[in-house]
C-alpha positions as CSV (number, residue, x, y, z in Angstrom):
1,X,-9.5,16.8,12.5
2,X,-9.0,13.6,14.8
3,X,-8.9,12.4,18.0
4,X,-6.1,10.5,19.5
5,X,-6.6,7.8,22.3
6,X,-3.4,6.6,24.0
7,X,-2.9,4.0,26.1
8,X,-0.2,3.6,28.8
9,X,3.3,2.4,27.9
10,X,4.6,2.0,30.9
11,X,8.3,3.7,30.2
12,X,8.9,0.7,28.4
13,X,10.3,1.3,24.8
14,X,7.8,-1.4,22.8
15,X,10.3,-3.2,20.0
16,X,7.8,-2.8,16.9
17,X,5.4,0.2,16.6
18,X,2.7,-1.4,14.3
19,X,0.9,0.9,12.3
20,X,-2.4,0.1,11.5
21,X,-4.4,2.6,8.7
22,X,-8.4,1.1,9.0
23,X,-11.2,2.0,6.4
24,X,-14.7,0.4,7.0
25,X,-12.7,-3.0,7.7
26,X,-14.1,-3.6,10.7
27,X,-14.5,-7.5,11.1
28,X,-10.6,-7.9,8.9
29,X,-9.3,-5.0,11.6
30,X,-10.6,-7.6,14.5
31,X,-8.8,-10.2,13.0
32,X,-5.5,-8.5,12.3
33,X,-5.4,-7.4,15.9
34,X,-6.4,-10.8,17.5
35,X,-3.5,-12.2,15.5
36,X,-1.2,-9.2,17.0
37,X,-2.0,-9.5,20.5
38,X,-3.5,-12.8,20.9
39,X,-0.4,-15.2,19.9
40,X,2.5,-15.1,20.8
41,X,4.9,-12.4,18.4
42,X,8.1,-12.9,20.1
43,X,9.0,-9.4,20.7
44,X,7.1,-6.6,22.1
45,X,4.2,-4.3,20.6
46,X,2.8,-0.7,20.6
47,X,-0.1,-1.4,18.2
48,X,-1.3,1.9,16.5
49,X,-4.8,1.6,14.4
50,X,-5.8,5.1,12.7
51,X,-9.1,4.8,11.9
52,X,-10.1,6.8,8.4
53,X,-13.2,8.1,9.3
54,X,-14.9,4.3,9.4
55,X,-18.7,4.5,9.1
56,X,-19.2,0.7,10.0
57,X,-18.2,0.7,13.2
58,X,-14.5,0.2,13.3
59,X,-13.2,2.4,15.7
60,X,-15.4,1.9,18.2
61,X,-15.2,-1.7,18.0
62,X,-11.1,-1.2,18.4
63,X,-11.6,1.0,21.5
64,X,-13.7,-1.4,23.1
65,X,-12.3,-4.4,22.6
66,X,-8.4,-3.7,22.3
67,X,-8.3,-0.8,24.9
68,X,-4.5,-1.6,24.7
69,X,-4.2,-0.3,20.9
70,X,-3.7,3.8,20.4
71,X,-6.1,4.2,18.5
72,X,-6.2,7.6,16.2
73,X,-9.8,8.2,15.2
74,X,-10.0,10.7,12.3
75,X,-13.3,12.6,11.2
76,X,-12.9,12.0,7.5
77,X,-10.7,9.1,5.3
78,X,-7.5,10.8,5.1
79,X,-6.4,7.4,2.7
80,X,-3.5,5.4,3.4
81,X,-0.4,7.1,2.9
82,X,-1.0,10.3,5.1
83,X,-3.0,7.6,8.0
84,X,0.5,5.7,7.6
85,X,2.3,9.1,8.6
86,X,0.2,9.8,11.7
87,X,0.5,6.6,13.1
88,X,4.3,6.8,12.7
89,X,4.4,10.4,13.8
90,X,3.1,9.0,17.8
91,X,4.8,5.3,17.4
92,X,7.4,4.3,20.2
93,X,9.1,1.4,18.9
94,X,12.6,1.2,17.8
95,X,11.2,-0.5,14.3
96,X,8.2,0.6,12.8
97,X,5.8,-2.0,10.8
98,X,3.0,-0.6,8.4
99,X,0.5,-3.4,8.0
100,X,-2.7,-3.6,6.0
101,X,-6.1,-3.9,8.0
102,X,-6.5,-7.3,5.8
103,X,-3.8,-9.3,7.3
104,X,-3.5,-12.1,9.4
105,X,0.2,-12.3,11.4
106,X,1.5,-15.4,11.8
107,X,3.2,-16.4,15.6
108,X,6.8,-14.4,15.6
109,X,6.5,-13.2,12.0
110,X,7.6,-10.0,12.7
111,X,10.3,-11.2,15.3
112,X,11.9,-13.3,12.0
113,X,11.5,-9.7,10.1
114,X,12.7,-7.1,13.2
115,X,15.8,-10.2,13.9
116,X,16.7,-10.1,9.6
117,X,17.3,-5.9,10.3
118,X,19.3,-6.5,13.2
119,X,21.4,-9.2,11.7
120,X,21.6,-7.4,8.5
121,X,22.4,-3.7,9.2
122,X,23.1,-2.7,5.0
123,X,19.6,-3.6,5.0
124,X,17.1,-0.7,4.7
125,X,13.6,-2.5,5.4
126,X,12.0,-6.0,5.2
127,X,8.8,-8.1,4.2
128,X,7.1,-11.0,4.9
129,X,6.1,-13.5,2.8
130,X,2.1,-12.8,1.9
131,X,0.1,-16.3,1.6
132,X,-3.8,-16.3,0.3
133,X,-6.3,-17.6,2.9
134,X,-5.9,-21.0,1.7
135,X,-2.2,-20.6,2.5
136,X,-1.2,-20.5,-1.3
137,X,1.4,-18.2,-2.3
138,X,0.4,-14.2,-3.5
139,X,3.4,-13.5,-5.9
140,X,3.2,-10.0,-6.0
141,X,7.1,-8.7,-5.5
142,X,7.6,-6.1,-8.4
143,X,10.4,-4.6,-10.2
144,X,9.9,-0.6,-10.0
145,X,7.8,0.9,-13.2
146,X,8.6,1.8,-16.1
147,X,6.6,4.2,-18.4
148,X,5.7,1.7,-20.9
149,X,3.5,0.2,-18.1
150,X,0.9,3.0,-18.5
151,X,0.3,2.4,-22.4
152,X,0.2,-1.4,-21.8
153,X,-2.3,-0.5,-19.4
154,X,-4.1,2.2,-21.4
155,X,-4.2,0.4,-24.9
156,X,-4.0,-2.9,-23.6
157,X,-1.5,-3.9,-25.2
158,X,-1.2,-7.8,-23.1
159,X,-1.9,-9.1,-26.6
160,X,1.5,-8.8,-27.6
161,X,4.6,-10.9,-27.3
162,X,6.5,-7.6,-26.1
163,X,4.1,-6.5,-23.2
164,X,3.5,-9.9,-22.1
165,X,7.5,-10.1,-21.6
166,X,7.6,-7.2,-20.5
167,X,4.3,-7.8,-17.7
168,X,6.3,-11.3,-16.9
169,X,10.0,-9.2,-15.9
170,X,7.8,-6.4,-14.1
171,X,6.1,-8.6,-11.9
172,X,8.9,-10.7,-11.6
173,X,7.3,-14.1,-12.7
174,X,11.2,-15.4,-12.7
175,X,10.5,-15.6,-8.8
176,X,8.7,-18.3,-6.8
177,X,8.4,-16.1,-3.7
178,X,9.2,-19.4,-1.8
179,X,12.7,-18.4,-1.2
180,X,14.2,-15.1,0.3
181,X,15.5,-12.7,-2.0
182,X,16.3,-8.7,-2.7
183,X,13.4,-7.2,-3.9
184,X,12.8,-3.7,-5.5
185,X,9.4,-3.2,-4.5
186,X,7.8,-5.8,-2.0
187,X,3.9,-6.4,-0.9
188,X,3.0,-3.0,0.2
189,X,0.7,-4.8,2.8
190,X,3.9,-5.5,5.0
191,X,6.9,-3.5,5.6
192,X,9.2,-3.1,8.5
193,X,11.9,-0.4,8.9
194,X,13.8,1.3,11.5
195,X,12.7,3.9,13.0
196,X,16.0,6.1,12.3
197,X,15.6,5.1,8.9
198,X,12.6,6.5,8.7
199,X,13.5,9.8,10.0
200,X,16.6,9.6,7.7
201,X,14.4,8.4,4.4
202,X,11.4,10.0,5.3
203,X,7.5,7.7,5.4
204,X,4.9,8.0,2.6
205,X,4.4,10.9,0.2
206,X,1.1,12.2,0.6
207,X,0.4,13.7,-2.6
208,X,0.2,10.1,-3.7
209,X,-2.9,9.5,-1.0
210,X,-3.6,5.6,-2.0
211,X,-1.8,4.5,-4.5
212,X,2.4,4.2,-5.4
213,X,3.3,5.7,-2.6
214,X,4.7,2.6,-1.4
215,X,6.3,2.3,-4.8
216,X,7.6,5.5,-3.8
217,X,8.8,4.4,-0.5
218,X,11.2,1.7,-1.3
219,X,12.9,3.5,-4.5
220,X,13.8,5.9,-1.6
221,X,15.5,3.3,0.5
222,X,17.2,1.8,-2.9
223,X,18.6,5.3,-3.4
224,X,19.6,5.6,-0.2
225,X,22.1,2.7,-0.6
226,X,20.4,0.2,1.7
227,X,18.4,-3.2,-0.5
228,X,15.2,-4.1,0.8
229,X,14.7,-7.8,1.8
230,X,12.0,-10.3,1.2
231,X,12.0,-13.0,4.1
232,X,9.9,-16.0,2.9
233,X,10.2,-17.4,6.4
234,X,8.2,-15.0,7.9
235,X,4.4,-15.5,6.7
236,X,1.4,-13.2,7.1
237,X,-2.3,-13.8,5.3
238,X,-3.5,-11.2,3.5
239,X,-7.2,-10.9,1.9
240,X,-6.2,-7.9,-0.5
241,X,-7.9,-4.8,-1.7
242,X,-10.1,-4.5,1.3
243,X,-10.6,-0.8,1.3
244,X,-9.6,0.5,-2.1
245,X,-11.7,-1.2,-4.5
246,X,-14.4,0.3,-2.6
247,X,-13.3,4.4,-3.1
248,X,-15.3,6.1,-5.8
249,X,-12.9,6.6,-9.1
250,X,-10.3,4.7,-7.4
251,X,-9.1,4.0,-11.0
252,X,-8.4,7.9,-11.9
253,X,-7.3,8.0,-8.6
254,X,-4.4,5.7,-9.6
255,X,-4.2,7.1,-12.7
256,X,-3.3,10.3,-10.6
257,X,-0.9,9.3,-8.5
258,X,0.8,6.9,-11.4
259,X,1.4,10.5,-13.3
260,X,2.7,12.0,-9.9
261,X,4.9,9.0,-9.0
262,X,6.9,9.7,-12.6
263,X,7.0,13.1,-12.6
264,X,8.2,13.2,-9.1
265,X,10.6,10.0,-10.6
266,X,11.3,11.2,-14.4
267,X,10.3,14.7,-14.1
268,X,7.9,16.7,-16.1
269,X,9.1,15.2,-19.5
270,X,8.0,11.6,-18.0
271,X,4.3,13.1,-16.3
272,X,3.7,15.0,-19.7
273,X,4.0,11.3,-21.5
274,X,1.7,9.8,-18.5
275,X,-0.9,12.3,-19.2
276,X,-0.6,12.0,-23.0
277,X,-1.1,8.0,-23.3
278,X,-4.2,8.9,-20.7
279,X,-5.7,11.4,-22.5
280,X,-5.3,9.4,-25.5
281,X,-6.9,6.2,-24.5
282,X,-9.8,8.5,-22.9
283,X,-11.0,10.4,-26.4
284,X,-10.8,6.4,-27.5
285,X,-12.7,4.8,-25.1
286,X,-15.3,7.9,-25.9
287,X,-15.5,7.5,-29.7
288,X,-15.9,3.7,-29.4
289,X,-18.3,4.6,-26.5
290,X,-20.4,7.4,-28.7
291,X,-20.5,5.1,-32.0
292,X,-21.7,1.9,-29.8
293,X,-25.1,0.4,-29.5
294,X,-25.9,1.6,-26.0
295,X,-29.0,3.9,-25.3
296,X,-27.9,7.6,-25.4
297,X,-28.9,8.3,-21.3
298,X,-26.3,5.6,-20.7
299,X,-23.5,6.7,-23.6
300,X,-24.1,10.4,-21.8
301,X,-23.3,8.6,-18.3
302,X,-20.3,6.9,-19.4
303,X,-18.7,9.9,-21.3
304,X,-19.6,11.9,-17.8
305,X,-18.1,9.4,-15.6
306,X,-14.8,9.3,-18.0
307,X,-14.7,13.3,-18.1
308,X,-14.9,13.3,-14.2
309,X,-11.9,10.9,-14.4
310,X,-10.2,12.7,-16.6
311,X,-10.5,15.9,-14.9
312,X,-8.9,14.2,-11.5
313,X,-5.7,12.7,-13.5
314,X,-5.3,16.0,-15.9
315,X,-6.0,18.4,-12.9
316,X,-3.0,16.6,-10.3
């Protein structure tokens, strides 16, 4: 269940509907929407915040102070990917901007970003440059996933020449993120599209509720034959990780979703491998865990805690 408040929009179709998804980020949500409506974006807004069942104050705090935003307050956290969906299921604009609660726009950032798309029809979406808080550089562009990437993350395999090299390509350490470039999978904090092509490509998957579904996202727009741009010249701040390091087994939740994202990618041939290297790695990590030094009240903890994981990533 939620509750939807609208504001007026006068008959006048808004250029960017930016959609907002907010999880107990109340003071980074303030911030994020000071540096929407406070300075001067160049182009005009209908900002959309859908509040995830906040319990710090959030949604109130967006009502009173930005009565101009529609605000979607929902009852419980529906996570990021279906909060995305709502937001773009009511948004106006004839571009539509998913932005992290964490982010600070800079002045006529996303007029640089909605001006690239209309400059650049072949194009299928665009992000912005994403600087730390001390205005250093977050390189985090990535090539899409391989498989390999879950057993160099289950075994840890970063102590060998080949995953290292391998961990260098992914995250594409050959890129200064200083310069504009093609991109297979841009900072999922940022991305703007149109708004037919995301009635043409479709938004978020759902059944990937917080994580890779933005992976997701721009291997559809790959496939759909349109690149993906990342425009250095247009800067936002970003804090990072707000919200998810805080959900409970957020790691087996992205465990989950990793398995869903190749099945739904490689089929069930690539999801059976996923869950195998899991598994795996769990009945290690519980051997090493019962032949360890630790007190049996905590070894019988840990092995719970891993079989709860274990039954969310086996069970999706």
């Amino acid at each position: 269940m939620n509750s939807l408040h609208l504001q007026d929009s006068e008959g006048v179709q808004p250029d960017i509907s930016v959609v907002i998804p907010s999880w107990n980020t109340l003071e980074l949500t303030r911030d994020c929407l000071r540096s929407l409506l406070h300075q001067d974006q160049g182009c005009t807004l209908q900002v959309i915040v859908v509040d995830n069942g906040s319990h710090d104050g959030s949604a109130d705090m967006v009502a009173r102070e930005f009565p101009q935003v529609l605000l979607i307050r929902n009852e419980r956290n529906e996570y990021f990917s279906k909060a995305c969906n709502q937001g773009a299921s009511v948004a106006k604009g004839r571009y539509i901007c998913y932005l992290n609660s964490d982010t600070i726009v800079t002045p006529k950032a996303l007029r640089r970003m909605m001006e690239f798309l209309e400059t650049h029809p072949a194009y299928g979406a665009v992000a912005p440059r994403l600087d730390n808080p001390d205005g250093s550089v977050q390189p985090i562009c990535r090539r899409f996933p391989k498989l390999i990437e879950v057993a160099i993350d289950q075994f840890g395999f970063e102590r060998f020449e080949f995953a290292r090299r391998y961990r260098d390509h992914a995250s594409m350490k050959d890129f200064d993120h200083l310069s504009s470039a093609d991109v297979e999978q841009p900072p999922g904090a940022c991305l703007l599209m149109r708004r037919s092509d995301v009635d043409a490509i479709g938004g978020f998957d759902e059944s990937m509720p917080l994580f890779y579904s933005d992976v997701d996202l721009c291997l559809r727009i790959w496939r759909s034959g349109r690149p993906i741009r990342f425009l250095a010249e247009a800067r936002i701040f970003h804090v990072g990780s707000a919200s998810i390091v805080r959900h409970p087994l957020w790691r087996a939740e992205f465990m989950r979703n990793q398995v869903r994202y190749f099945r739904k990618h490689g089929g069930v041939v690539h999801a059976f491998a996923a869950k195998a290297i899991i598994l795996t790695s769990a009945i290690l990590v519980a051997i090493r865990t019962l032949l360890g030094p630790r007190p049996l009240r905590e070894k019988r903890d840990l092995i719970g805690q891993l079989g709860r994981s274990m039954q969310i990533v086996l069970g999706g």
